[in-house]
C-alpha positions in Angstrom: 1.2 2.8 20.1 -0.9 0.2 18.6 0.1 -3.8 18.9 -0.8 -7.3 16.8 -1.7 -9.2 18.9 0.7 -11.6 18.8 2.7 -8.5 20.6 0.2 -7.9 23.3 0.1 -10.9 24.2 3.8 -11.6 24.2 4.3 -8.2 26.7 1.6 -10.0 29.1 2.8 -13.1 28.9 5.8 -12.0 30.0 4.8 -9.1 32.3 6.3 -6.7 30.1 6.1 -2.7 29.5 5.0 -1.7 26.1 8.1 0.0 25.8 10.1 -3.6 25.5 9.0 -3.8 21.9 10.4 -0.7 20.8 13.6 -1.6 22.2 13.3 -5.7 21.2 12.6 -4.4 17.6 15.3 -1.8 17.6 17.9 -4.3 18.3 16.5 -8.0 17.6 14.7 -7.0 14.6 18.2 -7.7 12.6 18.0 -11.3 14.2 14.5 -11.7 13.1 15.3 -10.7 9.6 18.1 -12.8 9.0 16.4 -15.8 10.1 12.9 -15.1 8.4 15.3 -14.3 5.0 17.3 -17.3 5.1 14.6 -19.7 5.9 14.4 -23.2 3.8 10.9 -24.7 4.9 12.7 -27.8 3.4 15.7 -27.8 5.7 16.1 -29.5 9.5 14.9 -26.6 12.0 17.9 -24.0 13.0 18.4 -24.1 16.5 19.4 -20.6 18.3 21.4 -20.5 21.4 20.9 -18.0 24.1 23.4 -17.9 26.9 23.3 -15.2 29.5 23.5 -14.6 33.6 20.8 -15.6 35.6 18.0 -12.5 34.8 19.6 -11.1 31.8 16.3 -11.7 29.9 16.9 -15.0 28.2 14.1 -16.4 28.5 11.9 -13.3 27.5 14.3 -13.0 24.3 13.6 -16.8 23.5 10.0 -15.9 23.4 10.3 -12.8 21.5 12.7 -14.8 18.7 9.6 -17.4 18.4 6.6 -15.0 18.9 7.8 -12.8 16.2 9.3 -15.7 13.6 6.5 -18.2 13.9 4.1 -15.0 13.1 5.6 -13.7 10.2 6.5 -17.3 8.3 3.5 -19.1 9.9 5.6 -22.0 11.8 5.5 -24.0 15.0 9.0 -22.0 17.1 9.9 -23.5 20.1 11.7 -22.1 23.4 13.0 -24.5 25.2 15.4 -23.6 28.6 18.0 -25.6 30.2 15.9 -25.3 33.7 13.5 -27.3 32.1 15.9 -30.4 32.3 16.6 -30.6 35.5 17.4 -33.6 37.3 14.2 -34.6 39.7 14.7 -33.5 43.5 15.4 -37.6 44.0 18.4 -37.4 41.5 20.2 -34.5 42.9 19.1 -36.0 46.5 21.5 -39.2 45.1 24.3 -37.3 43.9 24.5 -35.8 47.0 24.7 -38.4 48.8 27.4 -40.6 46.4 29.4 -37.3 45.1 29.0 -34.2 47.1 26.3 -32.4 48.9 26.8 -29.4 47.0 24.4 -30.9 44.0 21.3 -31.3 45.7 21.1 -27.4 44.5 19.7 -27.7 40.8 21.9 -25.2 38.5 25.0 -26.1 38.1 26.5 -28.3 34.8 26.2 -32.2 36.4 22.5 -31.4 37.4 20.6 -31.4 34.3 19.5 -34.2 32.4 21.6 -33.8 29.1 20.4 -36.6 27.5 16.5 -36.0 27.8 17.7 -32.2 26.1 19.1 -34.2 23.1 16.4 -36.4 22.9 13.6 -33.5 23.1 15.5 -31.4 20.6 16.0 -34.3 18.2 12.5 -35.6 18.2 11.7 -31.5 17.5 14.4 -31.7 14.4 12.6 -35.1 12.9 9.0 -33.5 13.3 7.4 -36.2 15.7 5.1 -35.5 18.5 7.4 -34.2 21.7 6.0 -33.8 25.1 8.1 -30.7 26.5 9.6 -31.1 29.6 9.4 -28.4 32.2 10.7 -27.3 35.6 8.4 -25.9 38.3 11.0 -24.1 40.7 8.4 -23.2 42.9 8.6 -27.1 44.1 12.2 -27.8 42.8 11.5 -30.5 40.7 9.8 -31.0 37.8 5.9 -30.6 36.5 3.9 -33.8 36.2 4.1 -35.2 32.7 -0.1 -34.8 32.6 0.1 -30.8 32.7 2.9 -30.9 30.2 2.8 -29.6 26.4 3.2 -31.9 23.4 4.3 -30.4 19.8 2.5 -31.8 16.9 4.1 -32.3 13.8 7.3 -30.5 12.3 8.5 -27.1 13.8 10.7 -24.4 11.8 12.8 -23.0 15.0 14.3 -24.3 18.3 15.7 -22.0 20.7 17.0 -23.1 23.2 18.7 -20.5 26.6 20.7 -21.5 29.5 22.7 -19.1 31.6 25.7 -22.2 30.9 24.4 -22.7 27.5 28.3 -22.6 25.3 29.9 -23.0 28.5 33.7 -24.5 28.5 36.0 -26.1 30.8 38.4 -24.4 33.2 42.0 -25.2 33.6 43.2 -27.4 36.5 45.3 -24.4 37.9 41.9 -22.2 37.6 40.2 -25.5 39.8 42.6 -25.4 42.3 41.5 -21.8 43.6 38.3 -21.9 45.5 36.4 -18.5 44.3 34.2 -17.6 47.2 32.7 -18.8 50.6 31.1 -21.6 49.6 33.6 -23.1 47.8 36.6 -22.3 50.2 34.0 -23.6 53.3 31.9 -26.5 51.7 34.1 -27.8 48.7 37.4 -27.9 50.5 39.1 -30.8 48.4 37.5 -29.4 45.1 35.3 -32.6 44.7 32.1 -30.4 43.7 33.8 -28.0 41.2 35.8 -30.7 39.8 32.6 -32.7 38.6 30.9 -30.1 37.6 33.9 -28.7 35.5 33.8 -32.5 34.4 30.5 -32.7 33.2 30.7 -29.7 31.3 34.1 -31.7 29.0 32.2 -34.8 28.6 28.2 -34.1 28.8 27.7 -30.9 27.9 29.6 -30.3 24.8 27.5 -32.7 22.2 24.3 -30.5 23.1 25.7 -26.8 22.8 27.0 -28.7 19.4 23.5 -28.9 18.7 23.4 -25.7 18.4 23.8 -23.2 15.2 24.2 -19.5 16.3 24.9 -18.6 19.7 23.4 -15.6 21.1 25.1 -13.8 24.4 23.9 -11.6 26.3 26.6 -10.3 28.2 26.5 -8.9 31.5 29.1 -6.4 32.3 30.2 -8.3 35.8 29.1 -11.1 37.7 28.1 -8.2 40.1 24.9 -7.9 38.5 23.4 -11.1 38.9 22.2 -11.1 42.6 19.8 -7.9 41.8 18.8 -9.6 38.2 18.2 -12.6 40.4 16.1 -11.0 43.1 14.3 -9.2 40.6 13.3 -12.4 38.8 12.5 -13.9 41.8 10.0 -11.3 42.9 8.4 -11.3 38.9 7.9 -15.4 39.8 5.9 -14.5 43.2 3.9 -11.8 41.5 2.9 -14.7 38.2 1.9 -17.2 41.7 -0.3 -15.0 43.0 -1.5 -14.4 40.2 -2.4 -17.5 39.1 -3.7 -18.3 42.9 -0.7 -21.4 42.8 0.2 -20.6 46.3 3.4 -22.3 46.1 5.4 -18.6 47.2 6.4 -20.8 49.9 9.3 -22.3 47.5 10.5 -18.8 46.3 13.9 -18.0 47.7 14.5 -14.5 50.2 17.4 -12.6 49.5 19.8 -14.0 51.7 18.8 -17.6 49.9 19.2 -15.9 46.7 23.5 -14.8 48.0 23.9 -18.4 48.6 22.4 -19.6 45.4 24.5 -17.4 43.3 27.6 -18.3 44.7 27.0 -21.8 43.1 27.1 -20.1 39.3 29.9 -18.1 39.8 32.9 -19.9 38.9 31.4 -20.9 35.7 29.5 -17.5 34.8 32.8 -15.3 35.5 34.7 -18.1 32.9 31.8 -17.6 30.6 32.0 -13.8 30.5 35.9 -13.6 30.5 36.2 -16.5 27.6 32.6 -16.3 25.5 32.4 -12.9 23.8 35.2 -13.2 21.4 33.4 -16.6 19.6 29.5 -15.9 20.3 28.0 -15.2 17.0 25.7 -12.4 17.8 26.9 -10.4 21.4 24.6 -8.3 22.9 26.2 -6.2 25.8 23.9 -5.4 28.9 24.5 -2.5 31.2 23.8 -2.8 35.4 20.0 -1.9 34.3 20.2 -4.6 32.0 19.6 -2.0 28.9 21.5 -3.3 25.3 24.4 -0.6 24.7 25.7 -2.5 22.1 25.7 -5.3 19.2 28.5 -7.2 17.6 29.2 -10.7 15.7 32.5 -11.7 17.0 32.7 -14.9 15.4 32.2 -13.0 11.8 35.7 -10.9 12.8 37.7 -14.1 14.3 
């Protein structure tokens, strides 16, 4: 099977078996098309939302979405994540300390920097120069503003994925509950869960409005997310050494990546119970993470 380039290099980029593009075209090619027919060079850029568990591929699918599109109508596409906007290590050191030690962990709603997401999108949407933020988790904080990327001029497509991205607020009766361990041990007044359930009402909610079709890619339980986890942990060790970064040091073991996944629970269990019947294009993942199936909910509501 023969590639463009644009392909090859998208599977190595990615670290990527040649067999992902069959699959990717068999079931994203209807995404591609839609956007590529429908696109008005004289319109703001559409911005596509991916929202998925930690490991469910969001990231690789934002790539494919803008490798493929910015080939075939000759645009700028950008992928942008949610990880990227991470509060600095100093930030989530304050909250700690002045709100709860529970969000010195990046991750959860109430540690990302919502406003610098608005204003990166929205200088993307007026077509100025934008340096793109990014998150090295390898250090937990972010990369220095001199080895960061800046897009020139006007772009034609934003995506941008989260593993909240969408995400809504729970009930005070679903607060009350703690959900696990770490919740019933180290948030025993509900102080943690509470602002973080905050911050997705009043911070949150003007940048998923940014966005015009959410994608989901939904995980069949929450069960899945510790091996998707490990597994992209070990792909992020194997892309160090590779690139001789030796910062492995900052990759988490397995019993670091248990802890670190009790922290996304509450929200990614309210995601996958409440999401599916309004995302715009639903993708459902098996254990293995393979598509078995494709729908457009919000088309039937």
């Amino acid at each position: 099977m023969s590639l463009m380039p644009t392909a090859q290099t998208f599977l190595e980029r990615n670290q990527l078996p040649m067999g992902y593009m069959e699959t990717a075209n068999r079931w994203f090619a209807p995404l591609v098309d839609r956007f590529v027919n429908n696109f008005q060079p004289q319109q703001p850029p559409k911005i596509l939302g991916i929202n998925g568990c930690q490991g469910s591929g969001k990231s690789t699918l934002g790539d494919y979405l803008c490798s493929v599109i910015a080939e075939r109508l000759d645009i700028t596409a950008v992928s942008l994540s949610l990880d990227d906007f991470y509060l600095t290590k100093a930030e989530r050191n304050h909250l700690a300390t002045t709100v709860h030690p529970l969000l010195a962990t990046r991750g959860v709603p109430g540690t990302h920097d919502v406003k610098l997401a608005m204003d990166c999108i929205e200088s993307l949407v007026a077509g100025n120069n934008t340096m793109i933020t990014r998150f090295d988790k390898s250090i937990d904080d972010r990369v220095a503003s001199n080895n960061l990327k800046t897009i020139r001029g006007p772009v034609g497509l934003i995506v941008l994925e989260g593993w909240c991205l969408g995400a809504k607020p729970e009930s005070e009766l679903q607060l009350s509950k703690p959900i696990n361990s770490l919740e019933e041990q180290e948030d025993t007044k509900g102080t943690w869960r509470n602002y973080v359930n905050r911050a997705i009402e009043d911070k949150y909610q003007p940048l998923f409005n940014l966005v015009d079709e959410l994608i989901m890619l939904q995980a069949s339980s929450f069960d899945s997310v510790y091996q998707w986890r490990l597994e992209q942990e070990q792909k992020m060790i194997k892309c160090l050494d590779k690139n001789a970064l030796g910062k492995s040091s900052g990759v988490m073991n397995e019993q670091q990546i248990l802890r670190f996944i009790s922290y996304f629970q509450r929200v990614t269990q309210n995601i996958l119970e409440e999401m599916p019947d309004r995302a715009d294009h639903l993708f459902k993942l098996s254990e293995s993470r393979g598509i078995t199936g494709y729908s457009q909910p919000s088309r039937s509501a």
